[in-house]
C-alpha positions as CSV (number, residue, x, y, z in Angstrom):
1,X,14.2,14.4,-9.9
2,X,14.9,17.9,-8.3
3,X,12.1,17.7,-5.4
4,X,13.0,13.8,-4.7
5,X,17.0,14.6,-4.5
6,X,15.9,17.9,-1.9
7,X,14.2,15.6,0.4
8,X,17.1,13.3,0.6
9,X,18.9,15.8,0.9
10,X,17.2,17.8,3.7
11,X,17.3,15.0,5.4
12,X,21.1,13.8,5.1
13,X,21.2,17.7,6.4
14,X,19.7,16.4,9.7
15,X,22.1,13.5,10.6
16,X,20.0,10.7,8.3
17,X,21.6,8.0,6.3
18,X,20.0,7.8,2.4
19,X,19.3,4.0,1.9
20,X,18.5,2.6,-1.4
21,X,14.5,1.6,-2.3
22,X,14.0,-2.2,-1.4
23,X,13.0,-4.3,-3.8
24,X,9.0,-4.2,-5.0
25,X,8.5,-7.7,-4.2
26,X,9.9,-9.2,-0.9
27,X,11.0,-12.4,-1.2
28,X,12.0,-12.6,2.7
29,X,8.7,-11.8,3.5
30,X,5.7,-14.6,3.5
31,X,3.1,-11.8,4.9
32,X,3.4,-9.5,1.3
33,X,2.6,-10.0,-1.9
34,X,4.4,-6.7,-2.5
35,X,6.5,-3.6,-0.6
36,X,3.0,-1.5,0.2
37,X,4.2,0.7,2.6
38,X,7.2,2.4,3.1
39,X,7.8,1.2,6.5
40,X,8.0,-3.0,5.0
41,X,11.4,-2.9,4.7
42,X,11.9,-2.0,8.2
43,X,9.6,-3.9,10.1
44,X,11.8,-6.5,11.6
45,X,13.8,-3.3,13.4
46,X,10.3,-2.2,14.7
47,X,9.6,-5.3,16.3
48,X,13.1,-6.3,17.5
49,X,13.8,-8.5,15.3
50,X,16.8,-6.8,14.2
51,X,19.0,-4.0,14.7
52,X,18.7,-1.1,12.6
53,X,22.0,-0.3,10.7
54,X,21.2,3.4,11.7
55,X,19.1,5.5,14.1
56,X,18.3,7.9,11.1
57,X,17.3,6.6,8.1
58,X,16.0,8.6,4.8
59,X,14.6,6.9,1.1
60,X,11.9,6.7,-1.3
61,X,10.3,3.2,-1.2
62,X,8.7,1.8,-4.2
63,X,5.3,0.9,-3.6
64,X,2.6,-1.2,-4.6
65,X,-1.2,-1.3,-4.1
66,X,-3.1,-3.6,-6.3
67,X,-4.3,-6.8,-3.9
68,X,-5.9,-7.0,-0.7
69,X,-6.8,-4.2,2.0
70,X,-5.1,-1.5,-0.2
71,X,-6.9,-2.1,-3.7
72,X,-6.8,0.9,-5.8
73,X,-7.1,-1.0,-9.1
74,X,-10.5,0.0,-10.1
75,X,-9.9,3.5,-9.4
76,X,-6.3,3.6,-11.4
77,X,-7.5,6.0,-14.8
78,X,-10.7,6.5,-13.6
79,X,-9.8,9.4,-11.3
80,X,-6.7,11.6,-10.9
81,X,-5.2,10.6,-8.2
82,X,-4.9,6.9,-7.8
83,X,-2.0,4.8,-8.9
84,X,-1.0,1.0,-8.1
85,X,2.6,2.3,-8.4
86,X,3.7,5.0,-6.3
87,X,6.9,6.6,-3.7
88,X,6.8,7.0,-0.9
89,X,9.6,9.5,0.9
90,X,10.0,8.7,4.1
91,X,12.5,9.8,7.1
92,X,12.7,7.2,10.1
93,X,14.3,7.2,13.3
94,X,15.0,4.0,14.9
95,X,15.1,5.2,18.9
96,X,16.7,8.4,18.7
97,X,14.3,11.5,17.7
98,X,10.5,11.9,18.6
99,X,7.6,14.1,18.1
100,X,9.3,17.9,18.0
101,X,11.8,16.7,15.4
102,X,9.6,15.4,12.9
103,X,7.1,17.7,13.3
104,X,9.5,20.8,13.0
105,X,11.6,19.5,10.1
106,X,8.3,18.5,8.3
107,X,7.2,22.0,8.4
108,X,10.4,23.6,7.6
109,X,11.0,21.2,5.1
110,X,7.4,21.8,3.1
111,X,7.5,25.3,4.1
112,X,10.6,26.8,3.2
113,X,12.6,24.4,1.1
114,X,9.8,23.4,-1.2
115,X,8.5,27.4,-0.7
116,X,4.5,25.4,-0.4
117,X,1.8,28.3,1.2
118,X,1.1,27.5,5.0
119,X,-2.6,29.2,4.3
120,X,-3.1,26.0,2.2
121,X,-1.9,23.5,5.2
122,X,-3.8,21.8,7.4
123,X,-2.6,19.2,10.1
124,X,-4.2,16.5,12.2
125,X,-3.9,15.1,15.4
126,X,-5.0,12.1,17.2
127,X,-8.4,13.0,19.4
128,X,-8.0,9.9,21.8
129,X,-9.8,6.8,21.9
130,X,-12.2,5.6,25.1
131,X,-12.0,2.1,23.9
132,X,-8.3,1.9,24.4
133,X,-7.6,4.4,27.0
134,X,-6.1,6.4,25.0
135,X,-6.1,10.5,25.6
136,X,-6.0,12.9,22.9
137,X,-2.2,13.6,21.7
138,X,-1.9,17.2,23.5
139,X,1.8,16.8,23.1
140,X,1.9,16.7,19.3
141,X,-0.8,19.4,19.4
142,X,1.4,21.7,21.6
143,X,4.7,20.8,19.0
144,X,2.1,22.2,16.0
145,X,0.9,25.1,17.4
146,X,4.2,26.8,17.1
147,X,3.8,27.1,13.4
148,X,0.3,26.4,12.9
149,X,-2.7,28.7,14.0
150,X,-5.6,26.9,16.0
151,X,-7.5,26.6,13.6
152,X,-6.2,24.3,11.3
153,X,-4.9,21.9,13.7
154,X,-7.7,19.6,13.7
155,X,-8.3,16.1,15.8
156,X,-8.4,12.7,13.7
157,X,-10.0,9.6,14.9
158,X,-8.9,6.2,15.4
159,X,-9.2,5.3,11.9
160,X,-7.2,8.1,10.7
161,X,-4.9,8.8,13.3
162,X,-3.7,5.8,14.8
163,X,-1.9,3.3,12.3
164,X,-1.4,0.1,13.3
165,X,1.0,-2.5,11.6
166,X,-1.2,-5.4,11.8
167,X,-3.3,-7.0,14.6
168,X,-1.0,-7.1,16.7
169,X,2.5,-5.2,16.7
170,X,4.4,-1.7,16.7
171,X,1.4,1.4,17.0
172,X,1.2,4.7,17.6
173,X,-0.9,8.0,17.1
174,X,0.2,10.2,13.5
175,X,-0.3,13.5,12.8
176,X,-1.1,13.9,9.2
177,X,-0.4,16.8,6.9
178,X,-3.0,17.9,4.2
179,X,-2.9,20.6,1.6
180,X,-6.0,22.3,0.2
181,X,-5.3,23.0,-3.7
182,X,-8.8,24.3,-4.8
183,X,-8.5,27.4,-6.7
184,X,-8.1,31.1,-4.0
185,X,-11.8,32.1,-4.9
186,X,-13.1,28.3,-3.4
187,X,-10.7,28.1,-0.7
188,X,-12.3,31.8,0.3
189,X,-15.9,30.5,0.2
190,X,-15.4,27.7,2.3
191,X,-12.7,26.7,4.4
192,X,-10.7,23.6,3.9
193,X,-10.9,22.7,7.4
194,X,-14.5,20.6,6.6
195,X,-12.8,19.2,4.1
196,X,-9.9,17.2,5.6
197,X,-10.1,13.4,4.6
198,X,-13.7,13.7,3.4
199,X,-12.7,12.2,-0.2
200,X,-12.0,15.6,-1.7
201,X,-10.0,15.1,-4.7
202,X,-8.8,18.8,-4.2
203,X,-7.7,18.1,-0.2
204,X,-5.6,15.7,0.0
205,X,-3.2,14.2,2.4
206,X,0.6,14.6,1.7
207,X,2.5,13.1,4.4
208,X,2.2,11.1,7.6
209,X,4.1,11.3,10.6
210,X,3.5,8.5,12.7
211,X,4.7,7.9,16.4
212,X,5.2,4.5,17.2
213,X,5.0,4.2,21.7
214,X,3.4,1.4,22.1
215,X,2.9,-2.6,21.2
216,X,-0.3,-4.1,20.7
217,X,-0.9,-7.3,22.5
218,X,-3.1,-9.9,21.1
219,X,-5.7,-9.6,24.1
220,X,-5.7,-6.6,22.6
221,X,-4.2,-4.3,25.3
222,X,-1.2,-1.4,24.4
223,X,1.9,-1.4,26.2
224,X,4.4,0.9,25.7
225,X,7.7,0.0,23.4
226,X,11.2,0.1,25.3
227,X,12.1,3.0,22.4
228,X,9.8,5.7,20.6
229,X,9.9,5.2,16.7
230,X,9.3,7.7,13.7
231,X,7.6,6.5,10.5
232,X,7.0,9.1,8.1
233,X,5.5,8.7,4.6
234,X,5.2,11.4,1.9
235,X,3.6,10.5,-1.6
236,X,5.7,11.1,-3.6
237,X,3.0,11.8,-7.1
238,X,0.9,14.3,-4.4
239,X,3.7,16.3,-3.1
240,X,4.9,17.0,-7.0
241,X,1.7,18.5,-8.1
242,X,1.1,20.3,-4.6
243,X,4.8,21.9,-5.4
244,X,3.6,22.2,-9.0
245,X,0.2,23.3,-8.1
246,X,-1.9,21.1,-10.6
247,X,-5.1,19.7,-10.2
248,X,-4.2,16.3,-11.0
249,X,-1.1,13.9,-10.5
250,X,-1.6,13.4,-14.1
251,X,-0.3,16.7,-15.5
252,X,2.8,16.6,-13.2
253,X,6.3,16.2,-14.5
254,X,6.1,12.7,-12.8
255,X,3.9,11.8,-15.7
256,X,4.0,14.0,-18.5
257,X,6.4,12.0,-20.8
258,X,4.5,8.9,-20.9
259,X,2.0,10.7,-22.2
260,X,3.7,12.7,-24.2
261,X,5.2,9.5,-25.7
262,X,2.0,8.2,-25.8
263,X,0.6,10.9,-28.0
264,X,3.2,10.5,-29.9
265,X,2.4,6.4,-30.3
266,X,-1.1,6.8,-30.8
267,X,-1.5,10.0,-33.0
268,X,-4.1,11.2,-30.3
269,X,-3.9,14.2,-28.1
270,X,-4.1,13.9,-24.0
271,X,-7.1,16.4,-22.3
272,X,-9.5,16.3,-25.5
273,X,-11.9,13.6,-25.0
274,X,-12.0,11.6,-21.4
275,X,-12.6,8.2,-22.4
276,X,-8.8,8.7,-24.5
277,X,-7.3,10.4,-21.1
278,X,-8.7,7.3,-18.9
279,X,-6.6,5.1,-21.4
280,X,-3.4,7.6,-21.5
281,X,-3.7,8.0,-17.5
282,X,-4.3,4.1,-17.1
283,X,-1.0,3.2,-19.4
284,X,1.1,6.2,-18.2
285,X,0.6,4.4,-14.7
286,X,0.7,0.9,-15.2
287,X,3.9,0.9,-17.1
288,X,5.5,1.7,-14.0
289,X,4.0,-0.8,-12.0
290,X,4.9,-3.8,-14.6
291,X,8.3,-2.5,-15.4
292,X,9.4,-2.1,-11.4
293,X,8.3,-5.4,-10.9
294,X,10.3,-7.0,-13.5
295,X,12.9,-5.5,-12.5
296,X,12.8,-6.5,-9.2
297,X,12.5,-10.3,-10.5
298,X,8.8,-10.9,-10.5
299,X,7.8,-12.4,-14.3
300,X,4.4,-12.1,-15.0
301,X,2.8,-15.6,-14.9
302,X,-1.0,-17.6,-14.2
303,X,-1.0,-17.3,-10.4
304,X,0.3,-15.4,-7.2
305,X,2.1,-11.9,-7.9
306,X,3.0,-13.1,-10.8
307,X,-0.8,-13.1,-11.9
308,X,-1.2,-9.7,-10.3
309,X,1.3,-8.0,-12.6
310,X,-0.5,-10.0,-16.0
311,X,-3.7,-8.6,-14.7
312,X,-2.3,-5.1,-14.9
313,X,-0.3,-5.3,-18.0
314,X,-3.5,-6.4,-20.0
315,X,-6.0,-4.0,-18.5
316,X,-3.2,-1.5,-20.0
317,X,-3.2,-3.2,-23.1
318,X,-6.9,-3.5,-23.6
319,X,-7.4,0.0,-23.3
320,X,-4.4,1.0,-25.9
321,X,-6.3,-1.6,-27.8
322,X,-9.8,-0.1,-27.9
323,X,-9.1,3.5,-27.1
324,X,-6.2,4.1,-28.4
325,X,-6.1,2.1,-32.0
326,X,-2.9,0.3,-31.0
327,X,-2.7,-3.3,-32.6
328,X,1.0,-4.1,-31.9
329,X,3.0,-3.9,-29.0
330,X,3.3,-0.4,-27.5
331,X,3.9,-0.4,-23.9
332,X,7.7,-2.2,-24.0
333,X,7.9,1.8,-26.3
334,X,7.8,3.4,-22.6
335,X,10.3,1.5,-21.1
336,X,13.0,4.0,-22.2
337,X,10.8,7.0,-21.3
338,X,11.2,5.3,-17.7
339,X,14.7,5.1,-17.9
340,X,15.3,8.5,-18.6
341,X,12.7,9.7,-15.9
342,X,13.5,7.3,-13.0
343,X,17.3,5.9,-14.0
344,X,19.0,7.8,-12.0
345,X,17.2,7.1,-8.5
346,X,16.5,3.5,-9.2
347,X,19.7,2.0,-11.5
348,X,17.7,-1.5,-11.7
349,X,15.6,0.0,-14.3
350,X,18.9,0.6,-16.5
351,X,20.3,-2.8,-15.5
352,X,17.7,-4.9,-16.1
353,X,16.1,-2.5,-19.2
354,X,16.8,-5.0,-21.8
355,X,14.9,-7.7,-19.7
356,X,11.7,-5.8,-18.6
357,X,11.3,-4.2,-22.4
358,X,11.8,-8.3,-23.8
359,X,9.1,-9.6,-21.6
360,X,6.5,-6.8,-21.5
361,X,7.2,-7.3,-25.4
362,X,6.4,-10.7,-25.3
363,X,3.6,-10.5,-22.9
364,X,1.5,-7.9,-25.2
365,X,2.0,-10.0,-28.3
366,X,0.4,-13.0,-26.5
367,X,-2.8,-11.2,-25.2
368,X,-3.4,-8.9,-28.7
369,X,-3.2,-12.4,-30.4
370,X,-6.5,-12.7,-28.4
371,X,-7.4,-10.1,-27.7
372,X,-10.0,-9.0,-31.2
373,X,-11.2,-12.7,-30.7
374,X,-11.7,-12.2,-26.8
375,X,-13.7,-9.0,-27.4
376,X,-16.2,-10.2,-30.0
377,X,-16.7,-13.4,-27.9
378,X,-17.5,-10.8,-25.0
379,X,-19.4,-8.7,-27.0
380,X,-22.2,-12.0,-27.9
381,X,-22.3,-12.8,-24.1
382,X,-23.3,-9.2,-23.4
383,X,-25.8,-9.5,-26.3
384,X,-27.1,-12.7,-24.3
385,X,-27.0,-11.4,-21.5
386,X,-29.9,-11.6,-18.4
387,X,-31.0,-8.3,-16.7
388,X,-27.7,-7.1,-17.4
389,X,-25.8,-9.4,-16.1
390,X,-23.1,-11.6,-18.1
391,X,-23.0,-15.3,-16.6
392,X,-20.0,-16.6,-14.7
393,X,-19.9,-19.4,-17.2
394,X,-19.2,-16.9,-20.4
395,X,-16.7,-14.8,-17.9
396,X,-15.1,-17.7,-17.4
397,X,-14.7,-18.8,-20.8
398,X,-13.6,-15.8,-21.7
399,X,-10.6,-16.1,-18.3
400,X,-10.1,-19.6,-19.7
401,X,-9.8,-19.2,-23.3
402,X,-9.1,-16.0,-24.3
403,X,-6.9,-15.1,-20.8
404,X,-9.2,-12.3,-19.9
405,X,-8.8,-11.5,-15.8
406,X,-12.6,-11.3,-14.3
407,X,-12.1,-7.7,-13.3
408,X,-11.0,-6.7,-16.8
409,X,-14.5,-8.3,-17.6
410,X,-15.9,-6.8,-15.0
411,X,-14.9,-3.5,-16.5
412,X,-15.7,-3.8,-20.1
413,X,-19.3,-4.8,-18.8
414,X,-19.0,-1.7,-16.7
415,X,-18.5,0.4,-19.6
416,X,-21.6,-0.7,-21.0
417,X,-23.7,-0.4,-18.1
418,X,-23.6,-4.1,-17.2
419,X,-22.0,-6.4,-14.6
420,X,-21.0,-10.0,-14.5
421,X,-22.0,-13.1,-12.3
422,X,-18.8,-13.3,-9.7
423,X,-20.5,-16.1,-7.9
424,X,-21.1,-18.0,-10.9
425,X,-17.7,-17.1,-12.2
426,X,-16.2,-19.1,-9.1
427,X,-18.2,-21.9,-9.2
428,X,-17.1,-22.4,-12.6
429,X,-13.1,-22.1,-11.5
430,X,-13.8,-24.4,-8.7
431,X,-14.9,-27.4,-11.1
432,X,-11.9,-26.5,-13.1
433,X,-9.6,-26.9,-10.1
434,X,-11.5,-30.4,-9.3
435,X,-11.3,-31.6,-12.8
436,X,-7.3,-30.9,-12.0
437,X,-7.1,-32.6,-9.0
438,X,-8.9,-35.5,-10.6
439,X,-6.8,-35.7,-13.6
440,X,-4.0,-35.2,-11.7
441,X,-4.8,-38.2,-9.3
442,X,-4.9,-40.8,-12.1
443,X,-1.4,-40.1,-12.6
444,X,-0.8,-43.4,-10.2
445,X,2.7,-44.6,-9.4
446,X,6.2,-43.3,-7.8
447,X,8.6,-44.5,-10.4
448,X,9.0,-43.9,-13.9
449,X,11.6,-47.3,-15.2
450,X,13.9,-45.4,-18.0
451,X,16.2,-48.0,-18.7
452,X,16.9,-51.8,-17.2
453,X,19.1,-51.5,-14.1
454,X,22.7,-53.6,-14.2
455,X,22.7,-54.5,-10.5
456,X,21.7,-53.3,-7.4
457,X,24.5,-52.3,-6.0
458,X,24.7,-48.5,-5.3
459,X,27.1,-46.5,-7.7
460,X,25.9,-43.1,-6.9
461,X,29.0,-41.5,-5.3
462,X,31.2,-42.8,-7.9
């Protein structure tokens, strides 16, 4: 709570108006299934749509990445440092400040409010692009190189320094910052510089400053906006355990009493055995995820978001359900441990408490009713398995019946060194879907006669 109020802080310091999160799920907007970025809410002001309410803006933006191009789901548990759920802090300026502003507060921000060792920083610039025309960004460059020596200012291609909104839209060159947390005698014995978005779980990015000049035509071509934009975006889970200096997100303060309260639940002890940490780690962050989205008014249901917050709420469950021994409801237990961790910055989550802890209640009863059955019914088709490989039918089945999401097949399978037919598993849903549409079609007629008319003289108004 105390390094998410300093940001806000800092930056109501520097002239910036603190803006409440928007909601997880956009209902205003038809191109998200959820906020995954924490520029969504502000998108309309980047492309003129509409004005912004102020030229500097500062929050922390709940985010979610679960579906599409940003897909972490797989990963969530697994590793460290991905979460569907995360913050993202972010400072904006709508036409007013550029490139030397966010660059310098940045630095004096992670520097020396939040007290984090330059040795340990690196930064990126964008190194140009022939394709578009684009030189490298000497300017940004330049701004580092006060505070920054040479040699851990580093260029960044395309795909890592220029973001891009969409196809078409609001772009610009960024200038990432990264933080090398390897142990002193590692960082000694090899530089971090080599290391800088290669998928090092020990180097990781922290915060993004992007520049937004120019609009991207759809032939393709960049023109320059009428006004120069700042987007920034800080994870909030990395910048915690950088301050806190941990090797994982997991053992921040972020996340220490779900699993604390989880240990507590279950009886077992987190950082003994890793197949019980992947299950505490995989809980500990899918709460949040489920319980935000309630919140924000999206029920878990059989199709769209809704689907995609089901899906995560039972993966949870299954593994508090094999891992942990849990055979009744557990996870509507954490909904106060969010309260007390995250009340204060997002009030919905005391507002609508009583709601979200109801229907997570309700959801885990449903799916541990069939859960024991699910699982034995899995275990068979993995005993009749082919080559390793469970059939789309028996996936399906087990999606059908038993409401088992393919990928938490997919995963159990995993587990036991097998995989599942995906093709077959779609063929299988297709015929489903005709079989609807065929039932559905015999339905013939446009009216339904409930009772014998008196005349036919209309009445309705009356």
């Amino acid at each position: 709570s105390e390094i998410r109020s300093t940001f806000l802080d800092f930056f109501q310091s520097k002239g910036h108006a603190i803006v409440p999160s928007a909601p997880l799920v956009m209902k205003d907007d038809p191109t998200l299934m959820f906020t995954n970025a924490g520029m969504n809410p502000f998108k309309d002001v980047f492309i003129g749509a509409r004005p912004a309410t102020h030229a500097r803006i500062a929050d922390t933006q709940k985010c979610l990445r679960v579906s599409g191009k940003h897909n972490d789901l797989e990963e969530v548990g697994i590793d460290t440092y991905h979460h569907t759920l995360f913050e993202m802090l972010g400072n904006w300026s709508f036409g007013d400040y550029f490139k030397q502003e966010a660059i310098d507060w940045a630095w004096e921000l992670l520097t020396e409010v939040y007290g984090l060792n330059p040795e340990q920083l690196y930064v990126t610039v964008f190194g140009g692009d022939a394709g578009d025309g684009l030189a490298a960004d000497d300017e940004a460059r330049g701004m580092w190189g006060k505070h920054v020596a040479a040699d851990r200012i580093l260029d960044g291609s395309k795909k890592d320094n220029f973001w891009e909104m969409g196809e078409t839209g609001p772009c610009g060159p960024c200038s990432e910052i990264h933080m090398d947390l390897r142990p002193a005698a590692e960082r000694s014995a090899q530089p971090g510089a080599a290391l800088v978005n290669a998928d090092h779980p020990q180097v990781i990015e922290i915060w993004n400053l992007v520049f937004m000049q120019f609009q991207r035509k759809a032939d393709g071509s960049l023109v320059p906006l009428p006004a120069q934009h700042v987007d920034t975006g800080m994870g909030f889970e990395r910048l915690v355990r950088a301050i806190e200096g941990k090797s994982s997100n997991y053992d921040t303060d972020v996340f220490k009493p779900y699993l604390d309260k989880l240990s507590q639940l279950s009886g077992r002890i987190y950082g003994q055995e890793e197949r019980i940490d992947i299950a505490f780690r995989v809980i500990a962050d899918h709460i949040r995820a489920v319980a935000f989205a309630i919140a924000d008014g999206q029920l878990p249901a059989s199709g769209g978001a809704g689907y995609v917050i089901r899906r995560i709420l039972r993966r949870a469950v299954r593994y508090g359900y094999s891992d942990l021994g849990f055979r009744d409801p557990f996870m509507t237990h954490l909904v106060p441990v969010m309260q007390e961790a995250m009340g204060e910055a997002f009030p919905e989550l005391h507002q609508q408490g009583a709601l979200v802890a109801q229907v997570i209640a309700e959801e885990e009863s449903a799916f541990l009713r069939t859960l024991e059955s699910g699982l034995k019914r899995l275990d068979a088709a993995m005993g009749e398995a082919k080559d390793g490989v469970v059939s789309g039918a028996r996936a399906f089945e087990l999606y059908d019946t038993f409401g088992f999401p393919l990928d938490l097949t997919a995963l159990i399978c995993r587990e036991n060194g097998m995989s599942v037919d995906d093709a077959g598993f779609g063929e299988e849903m297709a015929q489903q879907k005709a079989r609807s549409r065929a039932a559905s079609a015999q339905k013939v007629g446009d009216w339904v006669e409930l009772a014998q008319g008196q005349s036919d003289r209309f009445i309705g108004y009356t």
